[in-house]
C-alpha positions as CSV (number, residue, x, y, z in Angstrom):
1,X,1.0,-16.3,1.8
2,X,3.1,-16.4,-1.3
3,X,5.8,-18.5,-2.0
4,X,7.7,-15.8,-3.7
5,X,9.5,-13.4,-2.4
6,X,9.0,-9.5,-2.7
7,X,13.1,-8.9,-3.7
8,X,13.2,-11.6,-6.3
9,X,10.7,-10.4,-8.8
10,X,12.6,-9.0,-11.8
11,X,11.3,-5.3,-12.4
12,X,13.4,-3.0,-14.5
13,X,15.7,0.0,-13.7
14,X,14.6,3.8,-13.9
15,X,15.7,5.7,-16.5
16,X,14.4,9.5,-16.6
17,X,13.2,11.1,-19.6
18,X,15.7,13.1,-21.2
19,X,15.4,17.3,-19.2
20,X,13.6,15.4,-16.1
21,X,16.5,15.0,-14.3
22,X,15.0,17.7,-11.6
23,X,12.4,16.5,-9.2
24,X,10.0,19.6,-9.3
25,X,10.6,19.5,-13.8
26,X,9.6,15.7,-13.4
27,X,6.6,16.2,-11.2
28,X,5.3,18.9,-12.9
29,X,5.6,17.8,-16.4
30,X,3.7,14.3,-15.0
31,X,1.2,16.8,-13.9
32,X,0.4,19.0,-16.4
33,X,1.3,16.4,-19.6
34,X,-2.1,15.1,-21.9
35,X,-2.2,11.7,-22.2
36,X,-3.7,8.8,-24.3
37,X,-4.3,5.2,-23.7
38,X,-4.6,3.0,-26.6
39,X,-7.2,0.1,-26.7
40,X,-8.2,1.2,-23.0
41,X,-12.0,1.3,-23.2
42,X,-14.3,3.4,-21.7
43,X,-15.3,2.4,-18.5
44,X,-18.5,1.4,-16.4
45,X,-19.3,3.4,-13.5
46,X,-20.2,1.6,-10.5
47,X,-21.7,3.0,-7.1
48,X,-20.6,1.1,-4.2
49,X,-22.1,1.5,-0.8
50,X,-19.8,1.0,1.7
51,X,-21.6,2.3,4.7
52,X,-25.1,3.3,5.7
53,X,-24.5,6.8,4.7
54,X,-22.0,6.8,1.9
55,X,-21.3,5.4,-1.4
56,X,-18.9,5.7,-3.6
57,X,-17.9,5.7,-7.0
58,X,-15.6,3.6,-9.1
59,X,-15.3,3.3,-13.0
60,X,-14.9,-0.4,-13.6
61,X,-12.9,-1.8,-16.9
62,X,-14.0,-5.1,-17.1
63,X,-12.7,-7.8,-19.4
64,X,-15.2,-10.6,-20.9
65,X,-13.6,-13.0,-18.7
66,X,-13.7,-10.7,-15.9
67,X,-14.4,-13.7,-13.1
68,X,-11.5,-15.8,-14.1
69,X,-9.0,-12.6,-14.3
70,X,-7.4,-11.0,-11.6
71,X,-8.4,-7.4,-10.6
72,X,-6.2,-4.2,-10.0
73,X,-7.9,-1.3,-7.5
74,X,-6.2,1.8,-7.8
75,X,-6.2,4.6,-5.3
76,X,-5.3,8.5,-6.2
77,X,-3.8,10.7,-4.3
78,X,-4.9,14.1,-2.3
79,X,-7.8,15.4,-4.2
80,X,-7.1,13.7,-7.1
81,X,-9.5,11.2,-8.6
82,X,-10.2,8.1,-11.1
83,X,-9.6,10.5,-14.0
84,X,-5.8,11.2,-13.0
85,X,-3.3,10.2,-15.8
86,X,-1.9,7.8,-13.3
87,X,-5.1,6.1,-12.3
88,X,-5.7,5.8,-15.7
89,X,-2.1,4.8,-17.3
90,X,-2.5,2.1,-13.8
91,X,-6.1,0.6,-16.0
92,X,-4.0,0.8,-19.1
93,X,-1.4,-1.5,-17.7
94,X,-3.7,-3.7,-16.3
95,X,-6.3,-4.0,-19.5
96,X,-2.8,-5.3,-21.7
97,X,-1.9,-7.9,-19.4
98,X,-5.5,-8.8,-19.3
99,X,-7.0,-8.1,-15.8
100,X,-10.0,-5.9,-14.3
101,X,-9.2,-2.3,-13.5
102,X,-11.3,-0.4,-10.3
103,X,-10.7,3.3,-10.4
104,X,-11.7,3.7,-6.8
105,X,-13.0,7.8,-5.8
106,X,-12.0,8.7,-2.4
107,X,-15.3,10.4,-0.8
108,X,-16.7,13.3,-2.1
109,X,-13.9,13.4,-5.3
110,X,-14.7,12.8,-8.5
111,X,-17.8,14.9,-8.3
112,X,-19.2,12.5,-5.5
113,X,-19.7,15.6,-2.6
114,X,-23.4,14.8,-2.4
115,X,-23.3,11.0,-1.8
116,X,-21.8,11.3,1.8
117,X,-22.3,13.7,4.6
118,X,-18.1,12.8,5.8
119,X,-14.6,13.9,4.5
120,X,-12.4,11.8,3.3
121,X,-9.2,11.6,5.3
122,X,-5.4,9.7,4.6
123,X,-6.3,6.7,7.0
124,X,-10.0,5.5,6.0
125,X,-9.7,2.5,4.3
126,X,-13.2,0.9,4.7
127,X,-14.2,2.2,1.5
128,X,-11.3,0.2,-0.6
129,X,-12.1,-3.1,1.7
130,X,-15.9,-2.2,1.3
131,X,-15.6,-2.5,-2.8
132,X,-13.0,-5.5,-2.7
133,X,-15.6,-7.3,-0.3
134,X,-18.7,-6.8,-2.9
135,X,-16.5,-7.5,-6.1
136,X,-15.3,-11.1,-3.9
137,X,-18.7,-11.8,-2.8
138,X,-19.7,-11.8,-7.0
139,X,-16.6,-14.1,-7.8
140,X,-14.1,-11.7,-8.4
141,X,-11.0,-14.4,-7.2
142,X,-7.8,-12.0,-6.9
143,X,-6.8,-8.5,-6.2
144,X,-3.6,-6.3,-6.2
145,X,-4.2,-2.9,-4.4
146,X,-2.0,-0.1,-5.6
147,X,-2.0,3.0,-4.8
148,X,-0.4,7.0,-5.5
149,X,0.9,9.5,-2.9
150,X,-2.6,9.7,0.0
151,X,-3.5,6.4,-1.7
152,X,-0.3,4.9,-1.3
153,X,-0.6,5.3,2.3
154,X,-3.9,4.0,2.2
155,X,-2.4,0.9,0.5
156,X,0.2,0.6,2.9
157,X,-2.6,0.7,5.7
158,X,-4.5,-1.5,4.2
159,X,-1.7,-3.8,3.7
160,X,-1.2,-3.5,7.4
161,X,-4.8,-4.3,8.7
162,X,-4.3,-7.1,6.2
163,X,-1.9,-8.6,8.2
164,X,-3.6,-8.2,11.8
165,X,-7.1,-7.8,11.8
166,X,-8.6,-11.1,11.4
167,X,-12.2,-10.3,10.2
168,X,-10.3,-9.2,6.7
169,X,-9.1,-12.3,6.4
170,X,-11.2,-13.4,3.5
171,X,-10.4,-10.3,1.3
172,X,-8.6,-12.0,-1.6
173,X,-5.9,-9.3,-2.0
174,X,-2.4,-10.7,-2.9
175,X,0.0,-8.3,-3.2
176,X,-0.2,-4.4,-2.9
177,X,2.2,-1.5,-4.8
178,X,2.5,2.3,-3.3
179,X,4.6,4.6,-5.3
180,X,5.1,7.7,-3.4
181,X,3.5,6.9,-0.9
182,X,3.3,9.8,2.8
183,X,3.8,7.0,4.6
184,X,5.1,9.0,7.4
185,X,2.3,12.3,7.3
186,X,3.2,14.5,9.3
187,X,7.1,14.5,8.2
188,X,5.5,14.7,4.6
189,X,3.0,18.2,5.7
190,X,6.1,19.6,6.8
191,X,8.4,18.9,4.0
192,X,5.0,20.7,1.7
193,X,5.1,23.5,3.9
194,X,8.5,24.5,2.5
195,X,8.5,27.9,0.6
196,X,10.0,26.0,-2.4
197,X,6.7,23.6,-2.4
198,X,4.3,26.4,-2.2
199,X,3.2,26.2,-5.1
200,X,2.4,22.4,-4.2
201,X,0.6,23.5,-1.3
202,X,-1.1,26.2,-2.7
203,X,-2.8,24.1,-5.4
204,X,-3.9,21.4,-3.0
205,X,-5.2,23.9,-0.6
206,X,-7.5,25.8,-3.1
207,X,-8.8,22.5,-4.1
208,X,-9.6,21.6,-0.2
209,X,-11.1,24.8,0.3
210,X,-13.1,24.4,-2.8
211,X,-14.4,21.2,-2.1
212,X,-15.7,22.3,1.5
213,X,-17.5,25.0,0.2
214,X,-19.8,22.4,-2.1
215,X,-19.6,20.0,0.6
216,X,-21.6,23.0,3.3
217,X,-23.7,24.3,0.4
218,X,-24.8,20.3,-0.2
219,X,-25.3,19.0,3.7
220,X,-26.4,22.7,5.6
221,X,-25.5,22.9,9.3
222,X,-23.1,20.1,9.1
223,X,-19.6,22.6,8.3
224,X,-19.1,25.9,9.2
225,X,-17.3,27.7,6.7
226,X,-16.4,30.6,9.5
227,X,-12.9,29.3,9.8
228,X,-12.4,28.3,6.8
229,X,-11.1,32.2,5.3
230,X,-8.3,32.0,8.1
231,X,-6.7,28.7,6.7
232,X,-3.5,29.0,5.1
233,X,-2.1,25.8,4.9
234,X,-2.8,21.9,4.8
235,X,-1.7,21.5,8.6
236,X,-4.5,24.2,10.0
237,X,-7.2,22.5,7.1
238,X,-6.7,19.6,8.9
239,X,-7.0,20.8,11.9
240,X,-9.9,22.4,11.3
241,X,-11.6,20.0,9.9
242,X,-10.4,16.7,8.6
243,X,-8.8,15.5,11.8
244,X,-12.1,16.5,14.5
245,X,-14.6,15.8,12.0
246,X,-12.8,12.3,11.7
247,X,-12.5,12.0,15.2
248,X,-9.0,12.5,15.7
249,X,-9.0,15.5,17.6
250,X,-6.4,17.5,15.8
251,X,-4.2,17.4,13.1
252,X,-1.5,16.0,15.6
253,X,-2.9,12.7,16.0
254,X,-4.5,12.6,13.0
255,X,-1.1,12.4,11.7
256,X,-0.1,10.0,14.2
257,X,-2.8,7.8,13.7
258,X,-3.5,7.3,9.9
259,X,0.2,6.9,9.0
260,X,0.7,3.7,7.6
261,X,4.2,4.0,9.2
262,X,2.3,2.8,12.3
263,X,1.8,-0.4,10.9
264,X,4.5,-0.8,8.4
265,X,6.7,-3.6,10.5
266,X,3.4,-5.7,11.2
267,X,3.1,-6.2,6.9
268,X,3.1,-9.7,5.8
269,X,1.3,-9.1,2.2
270,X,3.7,-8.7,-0.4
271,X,4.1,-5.0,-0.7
272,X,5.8,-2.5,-3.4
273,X,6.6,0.5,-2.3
274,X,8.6,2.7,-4.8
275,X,9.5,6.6,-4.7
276,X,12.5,8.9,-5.4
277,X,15.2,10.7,-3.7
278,X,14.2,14.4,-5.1
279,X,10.5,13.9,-4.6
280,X,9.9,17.3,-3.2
281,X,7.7,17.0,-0.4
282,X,7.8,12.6,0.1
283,X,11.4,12.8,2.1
284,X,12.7,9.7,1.2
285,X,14.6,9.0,4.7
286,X,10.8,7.5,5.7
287,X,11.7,4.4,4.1
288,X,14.8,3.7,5.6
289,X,13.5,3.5,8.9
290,X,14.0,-0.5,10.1
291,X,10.2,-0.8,10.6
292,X,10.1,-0.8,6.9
293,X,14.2,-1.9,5.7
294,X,13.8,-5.1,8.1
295,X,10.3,-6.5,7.0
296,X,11.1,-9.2,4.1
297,X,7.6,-8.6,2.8
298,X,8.5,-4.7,2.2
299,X,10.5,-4.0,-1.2
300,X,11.2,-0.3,-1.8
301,X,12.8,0.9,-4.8
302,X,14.8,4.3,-4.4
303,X,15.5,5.8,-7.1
304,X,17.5,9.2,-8.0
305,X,15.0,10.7,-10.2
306,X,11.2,10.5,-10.7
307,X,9.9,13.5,-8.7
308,X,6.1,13.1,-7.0
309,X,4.2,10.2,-8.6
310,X,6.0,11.4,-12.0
311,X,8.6,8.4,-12.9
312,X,8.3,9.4,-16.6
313,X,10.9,7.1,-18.8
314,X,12.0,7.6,-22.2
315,X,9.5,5.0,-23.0
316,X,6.7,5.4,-21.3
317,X,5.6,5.7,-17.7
318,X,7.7,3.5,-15.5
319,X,6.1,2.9,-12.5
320,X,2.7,2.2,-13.8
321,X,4.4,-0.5,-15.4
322,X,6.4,-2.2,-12.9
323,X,3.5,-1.5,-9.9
324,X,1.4,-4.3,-12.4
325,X,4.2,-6.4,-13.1
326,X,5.1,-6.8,-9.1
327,X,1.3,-7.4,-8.2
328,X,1.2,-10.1,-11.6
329,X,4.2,-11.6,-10.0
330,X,1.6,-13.0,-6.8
331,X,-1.6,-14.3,-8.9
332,X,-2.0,-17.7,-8.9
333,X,-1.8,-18.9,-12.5
């Protein structure tokens, strides 16, 4: 465990881009916004399997060093994937201070519908410790795990089983980042299921939809679409199907049981979490519950601005950079 503590790393105030002062202007502009990344090369795309039925896909930056660097695994969001400007402006940070980058595809994004017969879901975290145990096993010596709104929760998960399941004990991961983060899922569904976040909901939905309909005509017999032209919201989607085809039951306990919040107080991996006050559908009273304000190894940073998983600054992207420089801050030298 490190030495250092989470709260005494030096990382650098929030300042929102000039008109961004609005969470739904922030997030929206983070969404819809072209970006480039200078000097970030292209990257190597690398098939992982992480159980008997199902790989999965991660595009690898890899510096010439790579086995004496440290290495950052990034995790998108709700059907998002390695290509997201965050995922990407996450590889950017890491390539300048020198390190690896993993772009990590939940399964079935990022194209990858025919190289498992499951759904992805906000709890499964066997894939991530799946690709950290093969890159270990070849001599990869250190990781940070970061990871963006779904995959922030899976981070925070992660960070959890870290610190009680003893057969992860060999994972070399040092230190973990979530910016917005639905650490607490089922108060985060119904904060989406506002009418002034349905455009939010609408987009992820028609994505969901979309993706089940390639998933059925890919692995016949194994969903039944039937349902599926009744489903109005993210709630009844996973209730449908994420949460029993999971095993959960319904979307109830599904939301119960994969919330990181569940695990939160047990952390003891220096963890990141950062998100703001008028993200519209991550309510930021989740992280000032005292199963997260009373565990030493849990920073959060609140700030006033920065919308969902937007944080743009009038120089650049802010949280990309200070989710690198709080995992830097726990490499050994």
């Amino acid at each position: 465990m490190s030495r250092i503590a989470p709260g005494a790393v030096e990382l650098p105030g929030f300042v929102p881009r000039r008109g961004l002062g609005n969470g739904h202007a922030m997030t929206l502009f983070a969404w819809a916004r072209s970006r480039t990344y200078p000097g970030l090369p292209e990257p190597d795309a690398r098939f992982f399997q992480t159980t008997d039925d199902t790989q999965v896909l991660a595009h690898c930056y890899w510096q010439a060093d790579r086995f004496e660097q440290p290495t950052l695994v990034a995790l998108h969001g709700l059907e998002g994937s390695s290509s997201g400007h965050y995922m990407r402006g996450m590889a950017h940070q890491a390539w300048l201070r020198g390190w690896n980058a993993v772009l990590l595809n939940h399964r079935n994004c990022g194209g990858t519908e025919h190289l498992t017969p499951t759904l992805y879901h906000s709890g499964l975290t066997d894939d991530v410790i799946g690709v950290v145990r093969a890159l270990a096993a070849e001599g990869q010596p250190h990781f940070g795990v970061a990871g963006y709104s779904l995959g922030g929760n899976l981070t925070l998960r992660l960070a959890g089983q870290l610190s009680t399941d003893p057969s992860l004990a060999d994972l070399p991961i040092r230190a973990v980042a979530a910016v917005s983060p639905t650490l607490d899922l089922a108060l985060c569904v119904t904060a989406i299921e506002r009418r002034l976040n349905a455009l939010y909901e609408w987009n992820f939905l028609r994505d969901l939809r979309s993706r089940l309909e390639r998933k059925a005509a890919l692995w016949p017999g194994r969903f039944n679409l039937e349902p599926l032209r009744d489903v109005r919201t993210i709630r009844q989607f996973d209730d449908v199907y994420t949460a029993p085809h999971a095993g959960f039951g319904d979307a109830r306990n599904y939301y119960y049981q994969a919330s990181a919040m569940r695990l939160i107080e047990r952390v003891n991996v220096p963890t990141l979490i950062v998100s703001a006050k008028d993200d519209p559908f991550v309510p930021d009273e989740q992280f000032r519950r005292p199963d997260v304000t009373n565990n030493p190894h849990v920073r959060v940073l609140l700030t006033k601005d920065g919308g969902h998983c937007g944080f743009v600054s009038r120089s650049g992207y802010w949280a990309e950079e200070i989710v690198v420089r709080f995992l830097a801050a726990f490499m050994p030298s």
